[in-house]
Every structure is written in structure tokens, then in C-alpha cells.
N, C-alpha and C positions, 0 to 999 in steps of 0.2 A: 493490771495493765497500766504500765507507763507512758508517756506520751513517746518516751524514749526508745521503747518497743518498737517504735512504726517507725518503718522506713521512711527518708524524707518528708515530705510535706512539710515544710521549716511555717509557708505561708498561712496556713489553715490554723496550727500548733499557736503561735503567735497571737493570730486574730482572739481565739478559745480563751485562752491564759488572760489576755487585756481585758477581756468582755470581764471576768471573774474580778479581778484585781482593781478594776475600774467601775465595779457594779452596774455593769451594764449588760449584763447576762441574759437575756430573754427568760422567762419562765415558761416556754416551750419551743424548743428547737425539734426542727427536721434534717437530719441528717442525710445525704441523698447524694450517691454517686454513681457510677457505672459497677458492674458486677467484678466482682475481685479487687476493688477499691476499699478503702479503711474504713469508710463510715462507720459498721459496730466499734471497731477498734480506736476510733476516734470518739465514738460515745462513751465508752469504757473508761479510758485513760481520762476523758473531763471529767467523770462521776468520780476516778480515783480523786484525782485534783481536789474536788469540791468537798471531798470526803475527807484529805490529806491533814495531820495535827501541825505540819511542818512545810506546807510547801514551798516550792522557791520563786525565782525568778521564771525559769523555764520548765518545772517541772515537778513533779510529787517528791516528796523524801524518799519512799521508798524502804523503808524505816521503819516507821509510827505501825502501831496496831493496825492500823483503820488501811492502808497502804498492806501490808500483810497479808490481811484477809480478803483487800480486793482482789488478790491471786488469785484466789479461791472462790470468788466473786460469793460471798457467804457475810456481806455486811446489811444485818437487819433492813438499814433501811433504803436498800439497795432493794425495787419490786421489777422484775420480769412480767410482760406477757408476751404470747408470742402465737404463731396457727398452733390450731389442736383438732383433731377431730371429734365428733358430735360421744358423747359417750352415756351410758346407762344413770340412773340417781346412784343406785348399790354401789358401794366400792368408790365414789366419786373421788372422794377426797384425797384417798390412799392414791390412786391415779394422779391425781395431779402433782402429789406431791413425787411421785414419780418423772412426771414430766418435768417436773421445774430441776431435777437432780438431772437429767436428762439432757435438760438441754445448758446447766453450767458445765456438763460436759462438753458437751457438741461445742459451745464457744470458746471457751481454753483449748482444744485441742481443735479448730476449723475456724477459726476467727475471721475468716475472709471465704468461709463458706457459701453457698446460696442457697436457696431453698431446696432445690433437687439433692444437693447432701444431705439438708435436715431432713427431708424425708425419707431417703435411703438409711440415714444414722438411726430413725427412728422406726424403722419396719409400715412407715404409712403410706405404700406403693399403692395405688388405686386408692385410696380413700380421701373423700374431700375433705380441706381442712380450711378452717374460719377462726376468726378472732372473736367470739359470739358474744352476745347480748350479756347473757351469765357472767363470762369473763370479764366485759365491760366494767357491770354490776359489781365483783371482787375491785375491782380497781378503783372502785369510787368509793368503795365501803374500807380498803387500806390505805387509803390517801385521807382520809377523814380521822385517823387514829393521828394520836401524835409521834412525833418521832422517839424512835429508840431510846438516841443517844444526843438529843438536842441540836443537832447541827440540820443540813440537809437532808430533805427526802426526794427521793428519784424514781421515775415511775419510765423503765427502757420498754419499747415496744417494740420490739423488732419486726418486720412482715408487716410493719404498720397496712400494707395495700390489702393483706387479707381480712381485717376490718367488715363484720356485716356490715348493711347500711345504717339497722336499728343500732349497731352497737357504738357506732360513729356518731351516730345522734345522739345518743344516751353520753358522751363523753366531751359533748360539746361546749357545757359548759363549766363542766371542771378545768379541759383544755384553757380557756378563756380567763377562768376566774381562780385558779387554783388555790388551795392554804398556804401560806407565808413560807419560804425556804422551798419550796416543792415546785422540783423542776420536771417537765416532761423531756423525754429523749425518744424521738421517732426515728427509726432506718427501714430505709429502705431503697433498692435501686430500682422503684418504678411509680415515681412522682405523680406520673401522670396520671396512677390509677387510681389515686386520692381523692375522695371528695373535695371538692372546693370548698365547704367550709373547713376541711380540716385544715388545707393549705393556708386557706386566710387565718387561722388562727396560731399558727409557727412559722417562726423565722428561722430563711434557708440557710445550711448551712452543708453548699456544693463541696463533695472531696471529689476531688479529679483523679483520675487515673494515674497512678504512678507512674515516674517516666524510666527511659529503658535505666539510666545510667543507677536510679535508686533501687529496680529490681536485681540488678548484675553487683549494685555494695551489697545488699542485703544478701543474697545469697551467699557471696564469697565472705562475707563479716560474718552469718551465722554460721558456715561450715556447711553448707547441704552441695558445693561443689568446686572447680576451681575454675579460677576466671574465665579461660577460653569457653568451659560450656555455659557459665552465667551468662556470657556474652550473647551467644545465640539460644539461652532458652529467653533472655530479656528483648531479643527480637522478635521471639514465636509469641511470648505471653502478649504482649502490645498493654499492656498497661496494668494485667491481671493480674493479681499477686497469688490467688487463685490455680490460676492456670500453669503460672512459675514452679507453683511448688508441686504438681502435677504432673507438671515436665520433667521437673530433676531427676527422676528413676527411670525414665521413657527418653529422653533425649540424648540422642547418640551422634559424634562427628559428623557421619553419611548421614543425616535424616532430610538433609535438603537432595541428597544423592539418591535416594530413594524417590525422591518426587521427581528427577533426573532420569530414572529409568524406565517410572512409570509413564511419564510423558512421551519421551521416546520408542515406548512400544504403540502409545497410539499413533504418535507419528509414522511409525512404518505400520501400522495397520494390523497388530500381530495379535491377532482377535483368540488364538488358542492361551498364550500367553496369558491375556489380558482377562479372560478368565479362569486361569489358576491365577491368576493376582488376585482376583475378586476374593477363590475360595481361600486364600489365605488371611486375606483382610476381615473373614468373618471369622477365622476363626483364631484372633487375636481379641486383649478386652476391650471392652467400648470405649475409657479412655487412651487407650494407644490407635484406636481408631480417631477418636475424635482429635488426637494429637498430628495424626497423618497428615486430615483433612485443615487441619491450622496451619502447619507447615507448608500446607498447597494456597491458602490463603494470603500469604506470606510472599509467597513466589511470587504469587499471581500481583500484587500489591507492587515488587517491584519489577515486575516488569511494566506492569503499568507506569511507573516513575519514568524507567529508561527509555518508553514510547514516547512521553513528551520531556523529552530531555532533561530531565530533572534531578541528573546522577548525586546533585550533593544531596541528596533524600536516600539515597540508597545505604540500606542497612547492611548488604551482604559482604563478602570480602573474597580474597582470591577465587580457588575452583567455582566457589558458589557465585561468586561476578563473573567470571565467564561462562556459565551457562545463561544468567539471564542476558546477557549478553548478546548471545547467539541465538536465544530464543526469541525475543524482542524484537517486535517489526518485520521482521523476516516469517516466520512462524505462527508468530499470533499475533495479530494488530490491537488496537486499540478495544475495537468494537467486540470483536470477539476476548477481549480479553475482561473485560466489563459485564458482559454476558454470563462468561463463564465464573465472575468474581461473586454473582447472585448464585448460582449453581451450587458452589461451593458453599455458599450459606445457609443455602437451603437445604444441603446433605447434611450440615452440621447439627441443623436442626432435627432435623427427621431421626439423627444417633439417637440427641437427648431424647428424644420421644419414643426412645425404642422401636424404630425403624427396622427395617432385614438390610442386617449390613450389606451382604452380597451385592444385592437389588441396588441398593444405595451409588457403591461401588461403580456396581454394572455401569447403570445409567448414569455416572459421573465420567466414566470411562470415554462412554457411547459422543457423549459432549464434548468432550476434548479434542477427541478422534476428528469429531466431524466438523467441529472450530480451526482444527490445523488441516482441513482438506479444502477450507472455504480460503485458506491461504497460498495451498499448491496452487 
């Protein structure tokens, strides 16, 4: 992973590189953004860096050995941990080494994944998963070795928030005092659920959400589609890179038309209809369900803009401007449009959680209906 790899972010890439080049590098960083943000990818690409026989001004060679096998994220002293569930003594070790083959999968091919991929990637649906004590313990016992290949050692954590408490304490002071060249790398998108010692002991290092214009290059510079639907999946993702690439095989011209027709049957009230919408929405896959309900998100976003006049905020463009347009103030005020913006977040939620589409549906339905009757 190159820094080059990642879509924009020129500011974050910059800061990383000077920190290195100026020996000013914290010896444990937290990396920490919103979900479908670079953070692993930005861990990645610094480990390459630091790993790099050649690097430049802006960037890894690309090149050298060590840059090669970062592809393959397959350099010795390159350490992984990550969630695992609890498992038997027998067979430990063959496991693990399973898991670790496992998840340099999952990261070369979902780099902007989140947990609910690693655990669908990894078949550990229902099962609790922790970063344990044990594991901990491997980590202070391979960061005590010396290195490979004499340069850097890197210990990434990914899930750092799945973390026991015991095994968060047991790391606190290696975190703190680490051996010479050994840098920690934490990700994660949920800060908050971090012990505070852990926080006190690395410095933050915020990746912001990608904006629309670095989602809509990236797509059309990698080939995954052509600019007009880059343009409106870089509207639906809202910063996810995630979500973007999600989008790319599920997002069609009419998808905003769809939420146009939907709306308009609860507008006229056409409750037969409106439940064959439902039975079809279940029986489409959870992410082109969950893609629906982003799209209604979306809508819902800007018509909120056009209620307090805020048209240069508005993302949409021809047909899809005049509907919100017309829907706007007229249809659905302010209040109900805010109302129904939690709604919608909360059907989204209930998908991930494997919810009953239908029900979901229904009752998102039933909300609309009655938001646009509170406006007749």
C-alpha cells in the first residue's frame, strides 16, 4: 500500500511523511476516522514508508523489496492483531495462523472495510469477538524479539476498540515505553470506546471522510465506472469509500427516481401498492436495501437544504432538482423532514442488524405517509 493508493487526502499524507523525515514520528499513533475513511490504508502506506529502502519526498519507491512485499503485507516485521473469537488450547496455533492468512486477506481486498465485513469475511456471525489478554500477551512477547531485518518494527491493531480491559492494561506499558524503532499503529472508527489510558498514551491522527470530488476521481481513475454515475454514487456515499464501492454495481440513473415514486405513493395514500413495495424490498439483498434507504437519506438531506434556502449546498442536478424542489416546503416541512431524517437512520440501522426488511420498509412507509398528511 502506497500513500498513492489513497484517494486524496494530500493533508494527512504530508503531515505522516514530515513526522518520518523530521523524526518526529510519535511511537504510537491512533489512527481514527469515520467508517469508510482511509485510516487502515493510511496505517498501511506509513508502515510501507517506514519499511521503504528508497523513499521519496512524497512517497514509497515502490520498488525495493520491502515495498513488494508490503503488497502482500508479508514483511516479518510487519505484526497484526485484530478481534478473534475465544477458541479451544488444541489446534491453537494452526488457527491463528489461519487467521492472520485471513485477515491479510480481508485487508488487500476490503481495505475500507468495517467490522461487519470482517465478520461476514470470516464466518463469525453470532460469535463474540475480543482482542484478549492472550493475544495481548503474543504482542509483548513479539515486540521483545528483535527485528528481522534491522530497521522498523510495527505492531497494527486494528479493532483497537475490541480491546479486553485486562488486555488494554497488560499493553499499557509497552504502549508507553516501547523498544527503540517500534512503532504502534491503532485503527479504528470508534474513539470513543477506548480506554483513556489508551488515548493518553497515542497521538491522534484524524483521517476525515473523503470528499465527494476525491470519491467521483477515484472511481473514474480506477475504472469501477463513468463520471455521471461517479458523480451521484460520490453524492449517496457522503464521504464513505466504503459505501462508493458498494454502490458501483447497485446504482442506477433512476435510483433517486425510485425514491420519487416511492414517496408519491404515500403521498396519494396507495397503501396496496405500498405494500407490494415493501414485498419487493425484501426480497431484494440487504445491500441494495441498505442502498435504497441511503438514497432516501440523501433526498431527505436535500430537501432539507432547499427548506432553509440553502440551494448552493445542493448536490442534485436536473429531474432530480425538481423533485426536491417540489417536494420541499410544500410536502414536507422542516420538522417533519428531521423527524423522518432519524427514521431513516434508524431503518438503516435495524438492516445492519438484520432486521425483517418488509416490517422495516412497512413502517418507514407508514412515516412518510403520515409526515406528508401532517402537511395536506
Amino acid at each position: 500500500m502506497l500513500f498513492a493508493d489513497i484517494p486524496g487526502l494530500p493533508e494527512t499524507k504530508e503531515n505522516l511523511i514530515n513526522a518520518v523525515k523530521n523524526n518526529h514520528l510519535a511511537h504510537a499513533l491512533l489512527f481514527h476516522g469515520p467508517e469508510g475513511s482511509a485510516s487502515l490504508t493510511m496505517a498501511l502506506a506509513l508502515s510501507t514508508y517506514l519499511f521503504c529502502q528508497n523513499p521519496g519526498e512524497k512517497d514509497s519507491c515502490g520498488e525495493c523489496s520491502f515495498c513488494k512485499r508490503m503488497e502482500k503485507l508479508i514483511v516479518p516485521d510487519l505484526n497484526f492483531a485484530f478481534p478473534s473469537i475465544s477458541k479451544d488450547k488444541e489446534g491453537e496455533e494452526d488457527e491463528k495462523n489461519n487467521e492472520l492468512a485471513n485477515w491479510r486477506t480481508f485487508a488487500l481486498e476490503q481495505p475500507y472495510g468495517n467490522m461487519h465485513d470482517f465478520i461476514y469475511f470470516n464466518g463469525f456471525e453470532k460469535k463474540q469477538l475480543n482482542i484478549s489478554k492472550g493475544a495481548a500477551r503474543k504482542i509483548i512477547q513479539s515486540l521483545s524479539l528483535m527485528s528481522f531485518e534491522g530497521g522498523y518494527k510495527v505492531m497494527l491493531i486494528w479493532g483497537v476498540e475490541y480491546l479486553h480491559p485486562s488486555a488494554a492494561n497488560s499493553l499499557l506499558k509497552i504502549i508507553e515505553e516501547p523498544p527503540a524503532k517500534t512503532v504502534f499503529m491503532l485503527v479504528t472508527s470508534q474513539p470513543d470506546q477506548l480506554l483513556t489510558t489508551i488515548l493518553s498514551r497515542t497521538q491522534k491522527v484524524m483521517v476525515r471522510a473523503f470528499s465527494d470530488e476525491e470519491v467521483k476521481n477515484h472511481l473514474v481513475e480506477s475504472g469501477q465506472c463513468e463520471s455521471k454515475l461517479a458523480e451521484q454514487i460520490s453524492m449517496l456515499a457522503d464521504g464513505d469509500l466504503r459505501a462508493a464501492y458498494r454502490l458501483v454495481n447497485e446504482v442506477e440513473d433512476e435510483q433517486v427516481s425510485k425514491i420519487r415514486e416511492w414517496f408519491l405513493l404515500c403521498y396519494s395514500k396507495k397503501l396496496k401498492d405500498l405494500f407490494d413495495l415493501a414485498d419487493n424490498f425484501h426480497k431484494i439483498d440487504k445491500e441494495a436495501q441498505k442502498s435504497m434507504i441511503l438514497t432516501g437519506l440523501n433526498v431527505l438531506r436535500e430537501i432539507m437544504l432547499k427548506n432553509f434556502s440553502l440551494e448552493e449546498l445542493l448536490r442534485t442536478t436536473g429531474e432530480d432538482r425538481g423533485f426536491i424542489e417540489k417536494i420541499s416546503g410544500r410536502v414536507l416541512k422542516e420538522t417533519h423532514v428531521m423527524e423522518l431524517y432519524e427514521s431513516f437512520n434508524e431503518a438503516h440501522y435495524h438492516l445492519e442488524r438484520n432486521g425483517n426488511a418488509k416490517m422495516i420498509f412497512t413502517d418507514l412507509s407508514m412515516k412518510v405517509l403520515l409526515s406528508m398528511a401532517k402537511t395536506n
